[in-house]
KOLNUPA-474318 format. One line per 8 residues: number of its first residue (from 1); their letters; for each residue x, y, z of C-alpha. Coordinates in Angstrom, 2 decimals. Example, Ala and Ser with C-alpha at 12.3 -4.5 7.8 and 13.67 -1.06 7.14 Angstrom:
1	as	12.30/-4.50/7.80 ~ 13.67/-1.06/7.14
This chain:
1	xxxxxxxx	57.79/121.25/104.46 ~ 61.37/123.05/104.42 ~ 63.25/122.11/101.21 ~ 67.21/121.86/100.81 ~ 68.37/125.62/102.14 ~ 65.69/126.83/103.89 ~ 64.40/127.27/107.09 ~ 60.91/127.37/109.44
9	xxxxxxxx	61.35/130.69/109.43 ~ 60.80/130.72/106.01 ~ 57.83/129.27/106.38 ~ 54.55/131.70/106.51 ~ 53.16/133.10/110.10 ~ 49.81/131.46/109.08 ~ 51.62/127.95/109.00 ~ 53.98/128.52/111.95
17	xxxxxxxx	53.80/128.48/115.33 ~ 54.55/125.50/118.37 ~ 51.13/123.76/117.64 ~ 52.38/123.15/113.59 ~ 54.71/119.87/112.58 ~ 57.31/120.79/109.94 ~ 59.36/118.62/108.10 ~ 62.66/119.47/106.79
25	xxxxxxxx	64.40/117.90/103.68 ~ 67.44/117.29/103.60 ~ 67.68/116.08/99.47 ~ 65.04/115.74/97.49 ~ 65.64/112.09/97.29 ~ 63.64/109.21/98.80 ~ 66.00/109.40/102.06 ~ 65.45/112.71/102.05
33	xxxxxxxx	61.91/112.70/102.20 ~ 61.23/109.76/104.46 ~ 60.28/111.24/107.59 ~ 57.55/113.31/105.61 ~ 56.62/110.58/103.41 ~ 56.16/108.27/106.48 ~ 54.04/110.83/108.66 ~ 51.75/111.06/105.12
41	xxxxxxxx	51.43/107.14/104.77 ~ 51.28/106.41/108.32 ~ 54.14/104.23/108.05 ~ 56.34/103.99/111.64 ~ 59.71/103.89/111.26 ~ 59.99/102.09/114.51 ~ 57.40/100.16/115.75 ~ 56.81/99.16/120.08
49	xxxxxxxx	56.90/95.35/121.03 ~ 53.86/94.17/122.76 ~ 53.69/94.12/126.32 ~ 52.73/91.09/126.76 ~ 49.67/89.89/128.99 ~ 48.93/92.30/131.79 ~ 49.01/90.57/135.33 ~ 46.75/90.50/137.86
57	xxxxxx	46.69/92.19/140.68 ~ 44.29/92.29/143.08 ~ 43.45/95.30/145.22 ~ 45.64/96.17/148.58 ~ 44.16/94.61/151.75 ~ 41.73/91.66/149.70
C-alpha cells in the first residue's frame, strides 16, 4: 500500500518487484481506499455479462 505522498519506490526491495500488486491511496477516505478495499473483500467494481448459451457447432466436414 502507498499512502498520500509516497511512492513504490518507497516501498521495501523485499515487497517490490513486477510479480507484487501495489495499491496507491489517494486520501485516506473510503474513495480513497476502494480499489484496495475491493481487492481485500473480493468485491468487483465491474462485473462481465454472461455470454449467453454457447452454440453448437459441429466439426468441419460432418
Amino acid at each position: 500500500m502507498v499512502l498520500p505522498g509516497g511512492s513504490p519506490g518507497d516501498l521495501p526491495a523485499y515487497l517490490g518487484g513486477s510479480a507484487v500488486s501495489h495499491y496507491a491511496i489517494d486520501s485516506i477516505d473510503a474513495e480513497g481506499v476502494e480499489r484496495l478495499l475491493r481487492y481485500l473483500t473480493q468485491q468487483p467494481y465491474e462485473v462481465a455479462e454472461p455470454l449467453g448459451p454457447v452454440p453448437h457447432l459441429p466439426p468441419r466436414g460432418a
